[in-house]
C-alpha positions in Angstrom: 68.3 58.1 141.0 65.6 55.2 140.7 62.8 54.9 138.0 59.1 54.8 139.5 58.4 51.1 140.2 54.3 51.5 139.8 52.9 50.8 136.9 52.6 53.2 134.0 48.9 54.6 134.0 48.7 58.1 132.3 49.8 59.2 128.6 53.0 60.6 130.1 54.0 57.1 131.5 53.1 55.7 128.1 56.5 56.3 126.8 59.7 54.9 128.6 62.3 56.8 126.7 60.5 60.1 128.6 60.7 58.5 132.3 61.6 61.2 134.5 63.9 59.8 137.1 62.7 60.0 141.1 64.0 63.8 142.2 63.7 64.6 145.5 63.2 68.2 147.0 66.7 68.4 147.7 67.4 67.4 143.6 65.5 70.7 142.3 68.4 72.6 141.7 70.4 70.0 139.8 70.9 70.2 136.3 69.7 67.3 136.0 66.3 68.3 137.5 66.7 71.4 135.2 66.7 69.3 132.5 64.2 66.7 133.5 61.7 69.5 134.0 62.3 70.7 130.4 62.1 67.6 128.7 58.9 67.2 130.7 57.3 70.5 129.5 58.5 69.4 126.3 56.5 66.4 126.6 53.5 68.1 127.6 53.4 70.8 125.1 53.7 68.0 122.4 50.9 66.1 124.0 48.8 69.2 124.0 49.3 70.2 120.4 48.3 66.8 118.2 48.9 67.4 114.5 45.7 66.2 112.9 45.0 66.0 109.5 41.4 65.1 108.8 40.1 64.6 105.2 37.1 64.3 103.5 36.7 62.6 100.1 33.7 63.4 98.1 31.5 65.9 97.0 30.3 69.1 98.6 26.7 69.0 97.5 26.2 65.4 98.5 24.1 64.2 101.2 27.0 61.5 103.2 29.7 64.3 103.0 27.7 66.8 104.5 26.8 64.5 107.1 30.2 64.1 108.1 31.2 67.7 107.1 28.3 68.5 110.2 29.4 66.0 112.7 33.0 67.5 112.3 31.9 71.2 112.4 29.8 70.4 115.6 32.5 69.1 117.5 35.2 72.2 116.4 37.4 70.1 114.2 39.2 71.5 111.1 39.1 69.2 108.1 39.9 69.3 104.3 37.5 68.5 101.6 38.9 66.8 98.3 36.2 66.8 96.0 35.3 64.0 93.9 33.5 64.2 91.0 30.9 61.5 91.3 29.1 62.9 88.3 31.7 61.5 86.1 32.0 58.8 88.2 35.4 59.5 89.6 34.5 57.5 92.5 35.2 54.3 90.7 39.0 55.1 89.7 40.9 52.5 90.6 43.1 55.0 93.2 39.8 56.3 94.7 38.5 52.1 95.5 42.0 51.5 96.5 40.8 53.6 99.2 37.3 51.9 100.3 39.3 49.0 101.8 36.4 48.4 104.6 33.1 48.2 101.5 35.0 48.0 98.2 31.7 49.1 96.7 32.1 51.6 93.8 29.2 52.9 94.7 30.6 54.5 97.8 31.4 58.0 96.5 32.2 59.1 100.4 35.4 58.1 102.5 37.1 59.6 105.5 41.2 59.3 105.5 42.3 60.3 109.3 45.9 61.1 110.4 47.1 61.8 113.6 50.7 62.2 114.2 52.4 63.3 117.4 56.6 63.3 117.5 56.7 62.5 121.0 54.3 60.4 122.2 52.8 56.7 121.3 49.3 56.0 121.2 48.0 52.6 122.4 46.3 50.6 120.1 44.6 47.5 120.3 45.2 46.0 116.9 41.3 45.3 116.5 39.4 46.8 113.6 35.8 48.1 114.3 33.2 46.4 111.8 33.3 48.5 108.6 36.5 50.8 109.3 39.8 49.9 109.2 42.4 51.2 111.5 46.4 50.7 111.0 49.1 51.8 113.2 52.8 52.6 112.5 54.9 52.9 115.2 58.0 53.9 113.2 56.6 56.9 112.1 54.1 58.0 115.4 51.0 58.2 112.8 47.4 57.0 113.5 45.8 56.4 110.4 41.9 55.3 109.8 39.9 55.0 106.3 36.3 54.5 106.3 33.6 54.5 103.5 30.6 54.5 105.3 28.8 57.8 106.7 27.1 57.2 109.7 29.8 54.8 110.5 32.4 57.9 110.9 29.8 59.9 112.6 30.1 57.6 114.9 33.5 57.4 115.5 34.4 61.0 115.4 31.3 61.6 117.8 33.3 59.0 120.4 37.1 60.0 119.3 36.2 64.2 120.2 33.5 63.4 122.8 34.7 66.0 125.0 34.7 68.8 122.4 31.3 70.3 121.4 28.0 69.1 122.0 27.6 65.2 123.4 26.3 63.8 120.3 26.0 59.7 121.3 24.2 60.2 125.0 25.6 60.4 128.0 23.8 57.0 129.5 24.1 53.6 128.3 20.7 53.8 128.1 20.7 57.3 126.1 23.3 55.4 123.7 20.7 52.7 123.1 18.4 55.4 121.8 20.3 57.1 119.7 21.7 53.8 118.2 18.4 53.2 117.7 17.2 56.0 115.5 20.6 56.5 113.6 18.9 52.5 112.6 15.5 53.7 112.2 17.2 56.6 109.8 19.2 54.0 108.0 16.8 51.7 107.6 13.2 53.2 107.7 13.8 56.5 106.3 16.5 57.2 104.0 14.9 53.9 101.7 12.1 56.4 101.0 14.3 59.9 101.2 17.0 58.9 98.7 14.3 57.7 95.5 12.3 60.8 96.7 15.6 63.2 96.0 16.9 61.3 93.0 14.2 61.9 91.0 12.9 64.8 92.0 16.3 66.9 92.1 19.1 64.6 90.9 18.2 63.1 87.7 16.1 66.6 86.7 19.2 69.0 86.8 21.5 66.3 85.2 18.6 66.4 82.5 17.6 62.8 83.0 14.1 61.2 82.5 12.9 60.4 86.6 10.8 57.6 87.6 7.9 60.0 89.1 6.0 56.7 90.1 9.1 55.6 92.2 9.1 59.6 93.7 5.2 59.5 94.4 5.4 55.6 96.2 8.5 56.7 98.6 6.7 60.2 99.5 3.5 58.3 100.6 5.7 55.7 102.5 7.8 58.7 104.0 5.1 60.6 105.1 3.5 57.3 107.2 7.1 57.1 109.1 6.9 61.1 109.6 4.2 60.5 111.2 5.6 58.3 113.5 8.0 60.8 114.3 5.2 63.5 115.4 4.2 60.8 118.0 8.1 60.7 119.3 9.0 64.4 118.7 5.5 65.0 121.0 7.2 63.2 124.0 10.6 64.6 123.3 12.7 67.4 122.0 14.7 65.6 119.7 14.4 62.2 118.8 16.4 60.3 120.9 16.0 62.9 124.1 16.0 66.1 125.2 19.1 66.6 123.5 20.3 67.0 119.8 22.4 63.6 119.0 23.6 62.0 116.0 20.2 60.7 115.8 18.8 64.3 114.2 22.5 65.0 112.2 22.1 62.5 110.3 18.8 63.3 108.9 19.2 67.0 108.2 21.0 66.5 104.6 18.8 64.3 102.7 15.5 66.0 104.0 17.5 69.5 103.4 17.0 68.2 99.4 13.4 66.9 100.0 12.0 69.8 102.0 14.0 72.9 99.8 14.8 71.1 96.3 12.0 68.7 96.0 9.0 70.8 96.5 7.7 68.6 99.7 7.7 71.0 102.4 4.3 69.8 103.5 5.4 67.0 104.7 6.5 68.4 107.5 4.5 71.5 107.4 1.3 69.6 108.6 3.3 67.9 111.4 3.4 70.3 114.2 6.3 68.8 116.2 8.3 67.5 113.2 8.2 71.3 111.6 9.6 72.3 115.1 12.0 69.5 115.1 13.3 70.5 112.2 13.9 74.1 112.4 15.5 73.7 115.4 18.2 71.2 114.2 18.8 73.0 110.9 18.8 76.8 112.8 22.5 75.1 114.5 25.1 77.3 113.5 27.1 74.1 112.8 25.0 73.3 110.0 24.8 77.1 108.6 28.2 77.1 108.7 28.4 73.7 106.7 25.8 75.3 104.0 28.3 78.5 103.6 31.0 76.3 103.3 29.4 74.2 100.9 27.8 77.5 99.2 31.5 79.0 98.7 33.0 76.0 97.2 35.5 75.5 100.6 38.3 73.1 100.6 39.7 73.5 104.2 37.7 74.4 107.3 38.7 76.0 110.2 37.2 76.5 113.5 
């Protein structure tokens, strides 16, 4: 018997000590075909059934977990939420910034610890760390491990790692990538400065019985309104904002304007917007995200497809 002499391409050629040796017709009832083919269905089975533990860190009502929370119910994957209490600012324990090792900023209340462990097969890795998450890989124990801190930067990455499951949430073109990078910015950078004042003193700081800055409140609504507007001119042109297809560009607004349009009594802001009012009850009529607000509503822990 001789090993294959071409190079190892596919996951099953990924791991040496699984090899199958050549077997020719004449081999197939051997025993040690008989065995070969069970330790190759073995093999495949394992491959098949990745043990993934996906966890959540935060706080239910908040807007970045829900963000997350949505991207993972969109794309069918089970996770558990461990809630941190950010109202007594449990976020800043030493174990919990222990765990921010990308932006060891206490005022991260959100991170993502991922584990995927298979007891067959080895993942390659490249020993790189994308900018703001950290990756680490430990081959004596067949785990994949990643921690990240930053919202829209798991989105992201669970959007690419389960890109065949669910809707394609990043664009399917270079050039269908390039928009949706673009508005995940223009959310990040143009809209959320103006949504996050709006929904901490209009809902936050109230039901915590805190004085709110109303001038603050009444500044970001007129400078959210302006960039609403410049959403009716897109949303005209398009279904969603990056295409004809809901992306990651439209997830990752739904939370924060969830607050502002229900919470914040600011629903004309998009009421007098006829394609942004469409937008909108489009992207929060998903059963992903009603399924995110029941879990939310019923004080989950562990979601399950």
């Amino acid at each position: 018997m001789r090993m294959p002499t071409t190079r190892a391409t596919s996951s099953l050629q990924m791991m040496p000590r699984f090899h199958p040796p050549y077997i020719s017709p004449s081999d197939s009832g051997t025993t040690c075909f008989q065995a070969t083919r069970r330790r190759l269905g073995y093999l495949e089975r394992s491959l098949g059934n990745e043990k993934m533990v996906v966890k959540v860190y935060g706080k239910a009502q908040a807007v970045c977990p829900q963000r997350v929370m949505h991207c993972l119910v969109e794309k069918g994957v089970p996770f558990e939420l461990v809630h941190i209490d950010i109202d007594t600012m449990e976020h800043k324990r030493p174990e919990f910034l222990q765990k921010q090792v990308a932006l060891p900023f206490p005022f991260f209340p959100l991170y993502v610890a991922l584990a995927f462990s298979d007891p067959v097969s080895f993942l390659s890795h490249s020993g790189r760390s994308p900018t703001s998450l950290t990756e680490t890989w430990s081959s004596s124990v067949n785990t994949f491990s990643l921690t990240s801190c930053e919202s829209r930067a798991i989105v992201r990455y669970l959007a690419a790692k389960y890109v065949d499951r669910g809707p394609n949430l990043l664009g399917r073109t270079l050039e269908e990538r390039a928009k949706v990078d673009q508005w995940l910015d223009v959310e990040a950078i143009n809209y959320n400065p103006w949504a996050f004042p709006i929904v901490f003193n209009l809902f936050v700081l109230p039901i915590r019985g805190l004085p709110a800055n109303k001038a603050d409140a009444g500044a970001a609504v007129d400078k959210l309104n302006k960039v609403l507007e410049v959403y009716e001119k897109q949303l005209s042109k398009t279904k969603y904002l990056a295409g004809d297809e809901f992306t990651l560009a439209d997830l990752t607004h739904i939370p924060a304007t969830r607050y502002i349009v229900e919470n914040c009594g600011l629903s004309h802001l998009l009421d007098d917007k006829k394609h942004v009012k469409g937008w909108w009850e489009d992207i929060t009529g998903r059963p992903a995200w009603k399924k995110v607000m029941s879990f939310v509503e019923t004080g989950g822990s562990n979601y399950s497809p």
